[in-house]
SELOTOR-778597 format. One line per field, with one value per residue: residue in one letter; x, y, z of N, C-alpha, C in turn. Coordinates in nm, 4 decimals, decimal comma. Layout:
BEGIN
resn <- [A:...]
n.xx <- [X:...]
n.yy <- [Y:...]
n.zz <- [Z:...]
ca.xx <- [X:...]
ca.yy <- [Y:...]
ca.zz <- [Z:...]
c.xx <- [X:...]
c.yy <- [Y:...]
c.zz <- [Z:...]
***
This chain:
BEGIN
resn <- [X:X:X:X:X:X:X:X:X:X:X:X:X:X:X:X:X:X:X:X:X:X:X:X:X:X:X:X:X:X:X:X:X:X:X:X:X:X:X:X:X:X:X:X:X:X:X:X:X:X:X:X:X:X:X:X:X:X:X:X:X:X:X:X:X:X:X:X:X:X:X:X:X:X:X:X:X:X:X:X:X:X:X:X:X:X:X:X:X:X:X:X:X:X:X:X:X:X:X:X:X:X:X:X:X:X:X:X:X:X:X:X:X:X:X:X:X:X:X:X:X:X:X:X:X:X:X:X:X:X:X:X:X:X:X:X:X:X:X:X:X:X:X:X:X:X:X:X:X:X:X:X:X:X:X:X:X:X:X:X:X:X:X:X:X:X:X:X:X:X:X:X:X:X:X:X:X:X:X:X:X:X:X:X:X:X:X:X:X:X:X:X:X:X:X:X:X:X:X:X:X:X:X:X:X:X:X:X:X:X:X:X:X:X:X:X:X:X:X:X:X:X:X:X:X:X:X:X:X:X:X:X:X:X:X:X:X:X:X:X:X:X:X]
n.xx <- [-0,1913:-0,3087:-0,3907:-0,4726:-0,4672:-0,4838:-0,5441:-0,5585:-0,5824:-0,4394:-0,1013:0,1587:-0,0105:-0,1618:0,0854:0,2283:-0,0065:0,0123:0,2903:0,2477:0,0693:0,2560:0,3949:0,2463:0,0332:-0,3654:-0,5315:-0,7258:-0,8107:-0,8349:-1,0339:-1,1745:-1,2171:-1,4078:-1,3545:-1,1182:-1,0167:-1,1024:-1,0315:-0,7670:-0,7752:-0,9211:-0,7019:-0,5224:-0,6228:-0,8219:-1,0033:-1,2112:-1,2893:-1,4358:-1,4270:-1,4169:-1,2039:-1,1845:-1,4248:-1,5715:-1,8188:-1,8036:-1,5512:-1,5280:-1,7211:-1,6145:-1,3193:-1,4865:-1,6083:-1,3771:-1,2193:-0,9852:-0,6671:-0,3088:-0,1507:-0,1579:-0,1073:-0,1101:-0,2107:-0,3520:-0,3551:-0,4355:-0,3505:-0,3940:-0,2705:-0,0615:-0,0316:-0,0320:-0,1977:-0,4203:-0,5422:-0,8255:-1,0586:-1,2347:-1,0528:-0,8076:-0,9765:-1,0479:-0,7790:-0,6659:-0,8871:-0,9021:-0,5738:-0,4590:-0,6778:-0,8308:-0,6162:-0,5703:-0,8089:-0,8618:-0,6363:-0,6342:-0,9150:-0,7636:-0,6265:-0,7645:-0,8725:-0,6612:-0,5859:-0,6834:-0,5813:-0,3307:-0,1527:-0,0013:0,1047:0,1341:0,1594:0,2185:0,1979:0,3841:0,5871:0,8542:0,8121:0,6970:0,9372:1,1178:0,8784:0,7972:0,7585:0,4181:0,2061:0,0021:-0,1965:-0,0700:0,2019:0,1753:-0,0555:0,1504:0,3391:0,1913:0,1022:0,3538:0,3977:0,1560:0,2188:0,4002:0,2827:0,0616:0,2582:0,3827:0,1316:-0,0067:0,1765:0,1869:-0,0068:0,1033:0,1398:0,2916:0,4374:0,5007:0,6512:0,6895:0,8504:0,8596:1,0275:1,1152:1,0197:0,9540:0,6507:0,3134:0,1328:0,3251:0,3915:0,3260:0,4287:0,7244:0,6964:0,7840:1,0389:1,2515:1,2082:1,2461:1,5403:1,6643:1,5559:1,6352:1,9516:1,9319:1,9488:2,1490:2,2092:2,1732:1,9631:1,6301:1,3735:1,1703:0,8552:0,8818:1,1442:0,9947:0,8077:0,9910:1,0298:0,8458:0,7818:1,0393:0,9533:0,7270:0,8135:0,9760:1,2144:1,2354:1,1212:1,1980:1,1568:0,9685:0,7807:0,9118:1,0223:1,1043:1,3195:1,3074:1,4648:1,7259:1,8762:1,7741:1,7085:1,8455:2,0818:2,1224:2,3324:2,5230:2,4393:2,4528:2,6907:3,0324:3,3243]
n.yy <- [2,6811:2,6154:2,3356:2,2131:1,8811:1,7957:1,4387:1,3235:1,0306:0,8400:0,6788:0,9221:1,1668:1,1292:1,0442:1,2846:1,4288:1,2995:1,3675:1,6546:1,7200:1,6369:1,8338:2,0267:2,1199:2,1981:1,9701:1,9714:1,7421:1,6276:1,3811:1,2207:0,9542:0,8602:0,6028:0,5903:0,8701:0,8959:0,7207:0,8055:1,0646:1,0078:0,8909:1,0882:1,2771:1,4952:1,6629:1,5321:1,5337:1,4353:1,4750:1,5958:1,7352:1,8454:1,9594:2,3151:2,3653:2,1837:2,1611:2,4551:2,4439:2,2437:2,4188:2,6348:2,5421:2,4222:2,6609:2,9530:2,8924:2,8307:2,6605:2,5041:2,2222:2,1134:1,7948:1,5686:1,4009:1,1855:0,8986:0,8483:0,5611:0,4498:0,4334:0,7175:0,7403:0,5524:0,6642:0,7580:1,0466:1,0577:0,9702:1,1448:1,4133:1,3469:1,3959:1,6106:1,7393:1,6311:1,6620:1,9195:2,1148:2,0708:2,1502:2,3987:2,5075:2,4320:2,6120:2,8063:2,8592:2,8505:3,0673:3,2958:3,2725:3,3026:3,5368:3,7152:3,6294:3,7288:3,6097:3,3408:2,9394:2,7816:2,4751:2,2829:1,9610:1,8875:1,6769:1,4566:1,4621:1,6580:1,8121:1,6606:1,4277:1,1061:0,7916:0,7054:0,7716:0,9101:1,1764:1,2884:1,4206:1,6323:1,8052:1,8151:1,9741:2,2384:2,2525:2,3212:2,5553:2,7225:2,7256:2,9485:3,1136:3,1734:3,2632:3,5134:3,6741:3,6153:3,7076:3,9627:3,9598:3,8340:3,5300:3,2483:3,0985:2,7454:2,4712:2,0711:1,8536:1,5515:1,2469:0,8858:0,7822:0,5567:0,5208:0,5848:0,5972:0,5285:0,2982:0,0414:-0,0211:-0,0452:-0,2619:-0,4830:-0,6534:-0,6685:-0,4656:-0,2593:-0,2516:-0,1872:0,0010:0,1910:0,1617:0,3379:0,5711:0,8979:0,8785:0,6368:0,4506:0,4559:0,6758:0,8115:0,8463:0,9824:1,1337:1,3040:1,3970:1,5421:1,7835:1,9155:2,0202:2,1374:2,3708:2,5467:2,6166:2,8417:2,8780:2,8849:3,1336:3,3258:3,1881:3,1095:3,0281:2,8712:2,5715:2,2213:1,9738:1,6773:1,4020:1,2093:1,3618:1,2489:1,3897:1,5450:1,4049:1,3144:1,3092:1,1306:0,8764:0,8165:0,7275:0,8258:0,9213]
n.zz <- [3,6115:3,2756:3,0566:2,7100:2,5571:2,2564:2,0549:2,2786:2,3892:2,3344:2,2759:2,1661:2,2264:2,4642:2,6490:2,6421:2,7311:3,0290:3,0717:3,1331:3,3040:3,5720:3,5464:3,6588:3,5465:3,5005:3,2895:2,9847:2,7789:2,4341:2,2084:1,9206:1,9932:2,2676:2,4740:2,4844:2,5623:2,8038:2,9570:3,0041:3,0980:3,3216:3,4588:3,5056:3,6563:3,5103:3,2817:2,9960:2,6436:2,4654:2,1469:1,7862:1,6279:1,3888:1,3699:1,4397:1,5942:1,8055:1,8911:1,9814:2,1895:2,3519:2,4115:2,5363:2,7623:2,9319:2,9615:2,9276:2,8652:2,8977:2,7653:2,4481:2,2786:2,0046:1,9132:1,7780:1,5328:1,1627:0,9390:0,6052:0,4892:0,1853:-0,2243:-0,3774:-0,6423:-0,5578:-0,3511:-0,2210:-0,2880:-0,0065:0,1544:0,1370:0,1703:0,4462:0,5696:0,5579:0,6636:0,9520:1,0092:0,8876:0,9457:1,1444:1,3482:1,2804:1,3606:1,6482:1,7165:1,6836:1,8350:2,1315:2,0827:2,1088:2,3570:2,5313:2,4324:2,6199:2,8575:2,8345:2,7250:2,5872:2,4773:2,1939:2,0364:1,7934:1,6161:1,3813:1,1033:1,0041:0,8120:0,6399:0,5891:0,4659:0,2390:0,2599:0,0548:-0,0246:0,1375:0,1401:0,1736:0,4206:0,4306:0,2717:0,4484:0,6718:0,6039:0,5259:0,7929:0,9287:0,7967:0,8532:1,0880:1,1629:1,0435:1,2424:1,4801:1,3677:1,3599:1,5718:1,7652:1,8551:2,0674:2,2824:2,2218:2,1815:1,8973:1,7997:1,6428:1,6348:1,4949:1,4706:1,3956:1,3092:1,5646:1,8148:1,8504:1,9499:1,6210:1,4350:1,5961:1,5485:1,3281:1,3716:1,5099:1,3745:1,3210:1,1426:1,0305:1,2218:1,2662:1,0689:1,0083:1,2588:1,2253:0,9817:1,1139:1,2069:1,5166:1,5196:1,6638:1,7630:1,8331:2,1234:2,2989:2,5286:2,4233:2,2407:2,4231:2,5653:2,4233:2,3855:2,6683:2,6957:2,4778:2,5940:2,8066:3,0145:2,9115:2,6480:2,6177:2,4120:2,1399:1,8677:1,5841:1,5114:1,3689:1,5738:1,4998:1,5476:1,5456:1,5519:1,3655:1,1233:0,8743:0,8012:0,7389:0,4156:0,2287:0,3517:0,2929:0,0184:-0,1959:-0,2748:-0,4367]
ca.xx <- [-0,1688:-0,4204:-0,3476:-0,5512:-0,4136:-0,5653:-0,5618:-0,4832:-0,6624:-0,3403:-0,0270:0,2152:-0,1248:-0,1355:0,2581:0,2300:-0,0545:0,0965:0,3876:0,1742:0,0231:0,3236:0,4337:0,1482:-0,1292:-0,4577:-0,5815:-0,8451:-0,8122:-0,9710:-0,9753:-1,2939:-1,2270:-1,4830:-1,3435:-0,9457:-0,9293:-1,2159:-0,9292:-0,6544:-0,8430:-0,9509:-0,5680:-0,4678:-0,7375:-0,8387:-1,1689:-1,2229:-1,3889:-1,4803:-1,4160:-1,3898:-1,1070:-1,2305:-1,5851:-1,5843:-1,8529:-1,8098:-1,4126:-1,5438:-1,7740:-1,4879:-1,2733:-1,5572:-1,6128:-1,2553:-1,1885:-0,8645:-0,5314:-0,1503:-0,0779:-0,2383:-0,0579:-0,2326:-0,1334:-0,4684:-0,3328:-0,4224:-0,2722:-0,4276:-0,1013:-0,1166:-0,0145:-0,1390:-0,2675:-0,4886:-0,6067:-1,0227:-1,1259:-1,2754:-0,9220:-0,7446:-1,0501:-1,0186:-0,6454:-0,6985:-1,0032:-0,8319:-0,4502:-0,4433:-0,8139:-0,8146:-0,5262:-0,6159:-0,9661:-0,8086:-0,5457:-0,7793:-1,0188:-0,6978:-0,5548:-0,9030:-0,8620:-0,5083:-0,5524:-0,7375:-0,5023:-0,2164:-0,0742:0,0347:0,2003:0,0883:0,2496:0,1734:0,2288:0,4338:0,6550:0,9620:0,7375:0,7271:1,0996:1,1025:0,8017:0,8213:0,6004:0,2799:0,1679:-0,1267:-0,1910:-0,0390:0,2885:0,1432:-0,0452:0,2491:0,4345:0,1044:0,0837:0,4824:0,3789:0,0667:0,3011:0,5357:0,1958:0,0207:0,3606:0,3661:-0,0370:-0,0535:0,2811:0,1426:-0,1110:0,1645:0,1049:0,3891:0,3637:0,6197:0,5980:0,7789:0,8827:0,9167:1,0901:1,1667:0,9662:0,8832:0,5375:0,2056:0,1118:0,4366:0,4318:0,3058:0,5302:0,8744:0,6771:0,8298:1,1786:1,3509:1,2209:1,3238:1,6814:1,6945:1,5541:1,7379:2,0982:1,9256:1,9453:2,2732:2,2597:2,1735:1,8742:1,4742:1,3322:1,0872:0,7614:0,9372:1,2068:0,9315:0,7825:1,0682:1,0727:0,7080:0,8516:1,0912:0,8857:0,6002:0,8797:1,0349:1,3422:1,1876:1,0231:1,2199:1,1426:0,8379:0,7579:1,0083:1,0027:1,2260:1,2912:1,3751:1,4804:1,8186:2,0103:1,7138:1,6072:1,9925:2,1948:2,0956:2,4525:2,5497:2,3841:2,4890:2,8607:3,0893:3,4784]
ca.yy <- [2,6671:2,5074:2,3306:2,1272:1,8691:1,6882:1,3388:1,2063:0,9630:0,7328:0,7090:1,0375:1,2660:1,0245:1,0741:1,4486:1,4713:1,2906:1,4514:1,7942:1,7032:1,6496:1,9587:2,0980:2,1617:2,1201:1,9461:1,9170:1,6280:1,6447:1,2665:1,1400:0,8355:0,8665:0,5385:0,6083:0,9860:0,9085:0,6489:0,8998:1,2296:0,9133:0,8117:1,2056:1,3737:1,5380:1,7093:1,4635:1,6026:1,3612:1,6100:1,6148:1,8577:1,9264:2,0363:2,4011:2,3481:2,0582:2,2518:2,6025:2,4106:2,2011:2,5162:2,7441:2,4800:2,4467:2,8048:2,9931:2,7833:2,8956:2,5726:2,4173:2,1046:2,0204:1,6482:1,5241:1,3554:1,0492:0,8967:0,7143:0,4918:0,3937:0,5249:0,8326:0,6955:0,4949:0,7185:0,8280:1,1442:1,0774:0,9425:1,3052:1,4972:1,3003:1,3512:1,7207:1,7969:1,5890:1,7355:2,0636:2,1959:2,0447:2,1791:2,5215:2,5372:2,4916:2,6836:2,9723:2,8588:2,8665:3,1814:3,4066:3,2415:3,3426:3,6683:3,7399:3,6728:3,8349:3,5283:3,1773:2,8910:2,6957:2,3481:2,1875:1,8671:1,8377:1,5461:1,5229:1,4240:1,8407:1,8546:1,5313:1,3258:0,9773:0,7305:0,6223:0,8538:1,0137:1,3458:1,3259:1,5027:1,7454:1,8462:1,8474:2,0937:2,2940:2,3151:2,3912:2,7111:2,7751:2,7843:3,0505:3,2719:3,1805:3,3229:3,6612:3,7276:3,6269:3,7226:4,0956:3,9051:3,7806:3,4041:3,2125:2,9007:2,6716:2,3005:1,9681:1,7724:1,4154:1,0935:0,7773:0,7600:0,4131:0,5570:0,6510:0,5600:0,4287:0,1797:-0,0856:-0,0331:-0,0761:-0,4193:-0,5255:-0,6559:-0,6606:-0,3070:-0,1708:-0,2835:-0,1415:0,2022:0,2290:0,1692:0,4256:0,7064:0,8598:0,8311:0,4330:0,4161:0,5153:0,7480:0,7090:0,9240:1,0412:1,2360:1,4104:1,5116:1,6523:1,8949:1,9755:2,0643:2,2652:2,4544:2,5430:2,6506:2,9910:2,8497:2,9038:3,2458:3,3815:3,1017:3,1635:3,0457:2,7703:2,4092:2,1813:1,8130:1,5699:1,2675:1,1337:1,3519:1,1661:1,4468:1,5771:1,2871:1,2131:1,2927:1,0154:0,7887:0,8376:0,7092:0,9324:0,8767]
ca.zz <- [3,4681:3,2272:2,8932:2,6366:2,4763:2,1439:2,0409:2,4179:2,4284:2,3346:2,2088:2,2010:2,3134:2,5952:2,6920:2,6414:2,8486:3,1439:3,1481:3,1746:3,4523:3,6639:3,5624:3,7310:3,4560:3,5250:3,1755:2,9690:2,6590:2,3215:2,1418:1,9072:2,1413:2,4023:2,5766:2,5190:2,6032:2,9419:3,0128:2,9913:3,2325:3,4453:3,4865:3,5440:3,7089:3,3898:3,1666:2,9141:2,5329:2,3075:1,9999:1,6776:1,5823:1,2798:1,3890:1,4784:1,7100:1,8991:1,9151:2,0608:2,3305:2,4551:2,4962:2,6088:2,8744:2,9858:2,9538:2,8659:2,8574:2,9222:2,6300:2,3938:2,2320:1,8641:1,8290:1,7016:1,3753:1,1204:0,7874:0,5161:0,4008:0,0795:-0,2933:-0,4365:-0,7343:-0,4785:-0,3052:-0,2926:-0,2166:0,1196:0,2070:0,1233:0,2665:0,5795:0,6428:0,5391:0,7971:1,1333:1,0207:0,8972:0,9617:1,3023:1,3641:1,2610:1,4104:1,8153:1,7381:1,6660:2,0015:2,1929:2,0678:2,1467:2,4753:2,5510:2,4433:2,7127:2,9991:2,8221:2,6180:2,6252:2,3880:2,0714:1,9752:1,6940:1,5658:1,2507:1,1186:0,8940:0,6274:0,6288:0,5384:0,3217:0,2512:0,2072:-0,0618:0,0041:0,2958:0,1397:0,2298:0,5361:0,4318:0,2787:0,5399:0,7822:0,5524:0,5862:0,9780:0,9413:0,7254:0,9501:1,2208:1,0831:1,0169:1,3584:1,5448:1,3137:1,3989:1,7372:1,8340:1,9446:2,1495:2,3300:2,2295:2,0914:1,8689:1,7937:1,5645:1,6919:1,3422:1,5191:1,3551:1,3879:1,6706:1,8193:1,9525:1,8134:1,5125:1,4418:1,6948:1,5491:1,2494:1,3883:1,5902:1,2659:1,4138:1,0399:0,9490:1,3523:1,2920:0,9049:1,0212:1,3768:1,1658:0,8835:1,2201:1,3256:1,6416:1,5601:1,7622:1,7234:1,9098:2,2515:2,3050:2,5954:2,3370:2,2007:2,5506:2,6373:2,3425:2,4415:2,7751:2,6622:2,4171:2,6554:2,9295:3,0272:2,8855:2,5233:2,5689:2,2676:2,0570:1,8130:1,4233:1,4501:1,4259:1,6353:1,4408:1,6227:1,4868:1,5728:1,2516:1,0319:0,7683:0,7580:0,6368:0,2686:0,1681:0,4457:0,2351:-0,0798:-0,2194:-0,2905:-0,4362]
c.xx <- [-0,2693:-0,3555:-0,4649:-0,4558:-0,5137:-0,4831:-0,4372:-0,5274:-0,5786:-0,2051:0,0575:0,1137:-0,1344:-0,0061:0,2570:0,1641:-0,0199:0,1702:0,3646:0,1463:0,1187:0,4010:0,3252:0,0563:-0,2325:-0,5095:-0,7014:-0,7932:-0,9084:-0,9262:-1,1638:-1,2713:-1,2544:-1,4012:-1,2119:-0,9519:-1,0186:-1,1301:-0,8315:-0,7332:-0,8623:-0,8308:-0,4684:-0,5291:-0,8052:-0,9585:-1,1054:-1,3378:-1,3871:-1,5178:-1,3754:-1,3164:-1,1160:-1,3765:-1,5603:-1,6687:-1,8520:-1,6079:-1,4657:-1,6186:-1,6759:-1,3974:-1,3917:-1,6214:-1,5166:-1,2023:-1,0551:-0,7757:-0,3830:-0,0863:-0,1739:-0,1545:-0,1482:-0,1754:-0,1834:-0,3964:-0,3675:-0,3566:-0,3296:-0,3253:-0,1840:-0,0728:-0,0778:-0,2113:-0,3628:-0,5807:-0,7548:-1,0043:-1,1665:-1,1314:-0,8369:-0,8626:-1,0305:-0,9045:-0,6539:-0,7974:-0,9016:-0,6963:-0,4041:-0,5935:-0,8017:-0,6961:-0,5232:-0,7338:-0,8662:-0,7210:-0,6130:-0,8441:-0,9423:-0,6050:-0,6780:-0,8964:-0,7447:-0,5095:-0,6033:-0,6921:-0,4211:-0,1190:-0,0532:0,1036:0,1116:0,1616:0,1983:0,2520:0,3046:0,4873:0,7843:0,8884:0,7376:0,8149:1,0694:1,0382:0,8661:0,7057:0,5194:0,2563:0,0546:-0,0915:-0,1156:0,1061:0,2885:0,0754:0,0339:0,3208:0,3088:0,0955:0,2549:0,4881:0,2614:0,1108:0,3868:0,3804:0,0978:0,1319:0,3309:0,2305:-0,0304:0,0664:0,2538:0,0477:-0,0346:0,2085:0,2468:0,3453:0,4858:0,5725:0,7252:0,7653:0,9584:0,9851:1,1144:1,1334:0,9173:0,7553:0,4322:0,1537:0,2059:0,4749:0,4388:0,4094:0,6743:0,8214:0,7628:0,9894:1,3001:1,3598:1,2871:1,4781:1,7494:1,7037:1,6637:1,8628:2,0817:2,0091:2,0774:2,3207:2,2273:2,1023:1,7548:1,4672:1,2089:1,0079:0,8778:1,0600:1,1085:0,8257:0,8451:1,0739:0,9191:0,7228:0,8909:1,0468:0,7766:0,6940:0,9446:1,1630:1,3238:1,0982:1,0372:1,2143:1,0152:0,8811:0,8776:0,9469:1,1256:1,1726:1,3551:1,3380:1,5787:1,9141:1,9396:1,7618:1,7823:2,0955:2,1576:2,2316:2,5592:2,5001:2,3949:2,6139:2,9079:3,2467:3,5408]
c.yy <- [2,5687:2,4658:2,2438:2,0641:1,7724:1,5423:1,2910:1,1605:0,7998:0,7549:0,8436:1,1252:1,2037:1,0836:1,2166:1,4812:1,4357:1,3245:1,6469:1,7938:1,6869:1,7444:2,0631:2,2174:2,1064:2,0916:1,9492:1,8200:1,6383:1,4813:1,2393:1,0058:0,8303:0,7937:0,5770:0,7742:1,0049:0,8063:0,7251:0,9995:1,1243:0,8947:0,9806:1,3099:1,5012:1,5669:1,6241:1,5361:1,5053:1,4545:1,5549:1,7207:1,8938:1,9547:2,1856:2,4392:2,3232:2,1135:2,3654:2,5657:2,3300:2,3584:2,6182:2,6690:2,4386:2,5569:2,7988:2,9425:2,8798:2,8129:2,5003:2,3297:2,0236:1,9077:1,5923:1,4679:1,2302:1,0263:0,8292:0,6765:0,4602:0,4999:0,6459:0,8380:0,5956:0,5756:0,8192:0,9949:1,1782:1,0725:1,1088:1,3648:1,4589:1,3477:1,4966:1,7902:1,7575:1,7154:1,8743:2,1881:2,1781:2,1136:2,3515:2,6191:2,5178:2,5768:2,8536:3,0057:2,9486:2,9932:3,2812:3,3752:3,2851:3,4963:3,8026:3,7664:3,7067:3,7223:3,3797:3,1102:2,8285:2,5662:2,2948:2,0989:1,8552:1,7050:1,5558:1,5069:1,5633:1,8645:1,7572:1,4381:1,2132:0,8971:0,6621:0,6370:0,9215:1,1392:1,3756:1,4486:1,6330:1,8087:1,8903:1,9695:2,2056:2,3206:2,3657:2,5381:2,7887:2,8030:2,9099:3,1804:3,2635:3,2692:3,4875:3,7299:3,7548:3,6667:3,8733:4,0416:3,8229:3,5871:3,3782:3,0646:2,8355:2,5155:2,2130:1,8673:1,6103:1,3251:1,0041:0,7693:0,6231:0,4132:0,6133:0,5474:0,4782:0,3148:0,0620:-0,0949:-0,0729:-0,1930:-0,4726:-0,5503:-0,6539:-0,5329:-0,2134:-0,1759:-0,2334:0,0144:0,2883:0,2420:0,2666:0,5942:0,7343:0,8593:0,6934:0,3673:0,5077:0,5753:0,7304:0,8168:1,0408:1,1618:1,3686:1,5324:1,5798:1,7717:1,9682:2,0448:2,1914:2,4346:2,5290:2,5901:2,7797:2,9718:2,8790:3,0149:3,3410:3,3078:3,0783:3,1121:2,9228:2,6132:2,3056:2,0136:1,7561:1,4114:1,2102:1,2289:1,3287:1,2928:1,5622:1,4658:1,2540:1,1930:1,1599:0,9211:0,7416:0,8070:0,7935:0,8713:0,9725]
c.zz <- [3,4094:3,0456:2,8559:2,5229:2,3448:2,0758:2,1329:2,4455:2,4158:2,3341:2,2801:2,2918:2,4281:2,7071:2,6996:2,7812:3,0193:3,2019:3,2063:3,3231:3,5699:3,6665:3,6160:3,6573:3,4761:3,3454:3,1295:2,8161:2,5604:2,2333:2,1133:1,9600:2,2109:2,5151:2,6147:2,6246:2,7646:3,0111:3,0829:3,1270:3,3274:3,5255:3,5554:3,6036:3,6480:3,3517:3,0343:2,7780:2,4440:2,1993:1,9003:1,6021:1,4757:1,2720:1,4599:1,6081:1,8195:1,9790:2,0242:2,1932:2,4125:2,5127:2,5320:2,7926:2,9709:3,0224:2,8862:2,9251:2,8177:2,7886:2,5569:2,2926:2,1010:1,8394:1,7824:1,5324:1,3324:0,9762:0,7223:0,4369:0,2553:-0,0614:-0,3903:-0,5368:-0,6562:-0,3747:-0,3089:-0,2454:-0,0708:0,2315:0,2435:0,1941:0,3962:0,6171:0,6440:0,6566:0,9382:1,1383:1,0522:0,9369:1,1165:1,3774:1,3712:1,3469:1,6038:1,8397:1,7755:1,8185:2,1070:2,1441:2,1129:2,2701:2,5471:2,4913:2,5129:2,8731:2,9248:2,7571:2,6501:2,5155:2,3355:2,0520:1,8972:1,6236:1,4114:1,2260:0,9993:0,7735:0,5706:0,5296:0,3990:0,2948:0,1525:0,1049:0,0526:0,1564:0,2442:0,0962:0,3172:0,5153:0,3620:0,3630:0,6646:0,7393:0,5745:0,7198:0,9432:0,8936:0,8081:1,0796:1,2357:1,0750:1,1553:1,4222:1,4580:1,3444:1,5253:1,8578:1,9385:2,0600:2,2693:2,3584:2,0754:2,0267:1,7850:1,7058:1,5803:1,5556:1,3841:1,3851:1,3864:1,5227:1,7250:1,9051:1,9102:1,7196:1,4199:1,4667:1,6326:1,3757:1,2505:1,5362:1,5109:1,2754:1,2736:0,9834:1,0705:1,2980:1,1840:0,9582:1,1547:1,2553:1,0467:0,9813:1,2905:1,4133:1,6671:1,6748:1,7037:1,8637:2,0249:2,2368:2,4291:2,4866:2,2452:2,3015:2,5713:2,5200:2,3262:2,5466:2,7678:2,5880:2,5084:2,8265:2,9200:2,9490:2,7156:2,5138:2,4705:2,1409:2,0223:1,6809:1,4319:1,5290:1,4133:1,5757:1,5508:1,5893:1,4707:1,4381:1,1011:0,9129:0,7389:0,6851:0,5346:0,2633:0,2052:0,3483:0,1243:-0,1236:-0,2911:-0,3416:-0,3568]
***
């Protein structure tokens, strides 16, 4: 079995890719982080791509040099925080190219590749920002609702091709990009007691729904995306007083 995963060069892409590997994938890693993602293949016996997921090129020679893949895992994502009346141009183009272009462009690689041996799986990165974005995220949540709708028309295309594709809508995650956000020991203890199961979430919770997705146990499961976030992006009404 072969997969590729993107931006493992830390973080969740990191955790993903590890746990691949002991499920007995041989990898290859895509992260514009030469040193992080040559860390990572070093640490798992791994093909390392210093890529740019939103270059078409520098995309099609990583997978034409890896070859064709049973999974491919799009987690490659960034955010420019900050409010939308603040935000430049290069900011939104940026979050736009890595998110949803990047996102688009391997999916593509890795679907021409997979339809070659007779099929394989898609994962892509969403976030609840999808369901319900929050202030002063940029672009980023629009883009997420974007890969959530690109997921829904990847599955209907490539579904004859025998390639399924599926989107993981994390939360409350204490991992990633996140991380260093809930360091913040007055905002951890606000947002944990926001979640109802009254706890944040571990990278590991979102491996496992990588796992699952990407396992025989999910071979009728196509065009959908699995949240996971403790309950998050369901409870407003919870929140709200009521007589």
């Amino acid at each position: 079995m072969k997969a590729i995963v993107t931006g493992a060069g830390a973080g969740l892409g990191a955790a993903i890719a590890e746990r691949l590997a002991k499920e007995g994938y041989a990898l290859g890693l895509l992260d514009q982080d030469e040193a992080g993602v040559a860390s990572v293949a070093e640490r798992l016996n791994a093909k390392a791509f210093p890529t740019d997921v939103a270059s078409p090129v520098a995309v099609a020679e990583a997978f034409d040099a890896f070859g064709p893949v049973d999974l491919l895992v799009n987690n490659a994502g960034i955010a420019r925080f900050g409010p939308l009346l603040d935000q430049s141009a290069l900011d939104m183009q940026t979050v736009i190219n890595v998110n949803l272009l990047g996102t688009a462009i391997c999916a593509q690689q890795a679907a021409k590749g997979m339809a070659t041996i007779g099929g394989g799986s898609i994962i892509n990165m969403s976030s609840i920002n999808a369901i319900t974005p929050g202030p002063n995220v940029g672009l980023y949540a629009a883009t997420k609702a974007a890969i959530q709708n690109l997921t829904i028309l990847q599955s209907i295309e490539w579904g004859p091709l025998g390639i399924r594709v599926n989107a993981i809508a994390p939360g409350f995650i204490d991992a990633g990009m996140s991380a260093p956000f809930f360091a913040n020991e007055s905002i951890r203890e606000k947002r944990s007691q926001g979640v109802p199961l009254k706890a944040l979430g571990t990278a590991d919770d979102v491996v496992n729904a990588v796992v699952y997705l990407q396992s025989d146990a999910a071979r009728y499961v196509s065009g959908h995306q699995l949240v996971v976030d403790g309950g998050v992006v369901g409870s407003l009404l919870a929140h709200l007083p009521r007589d």
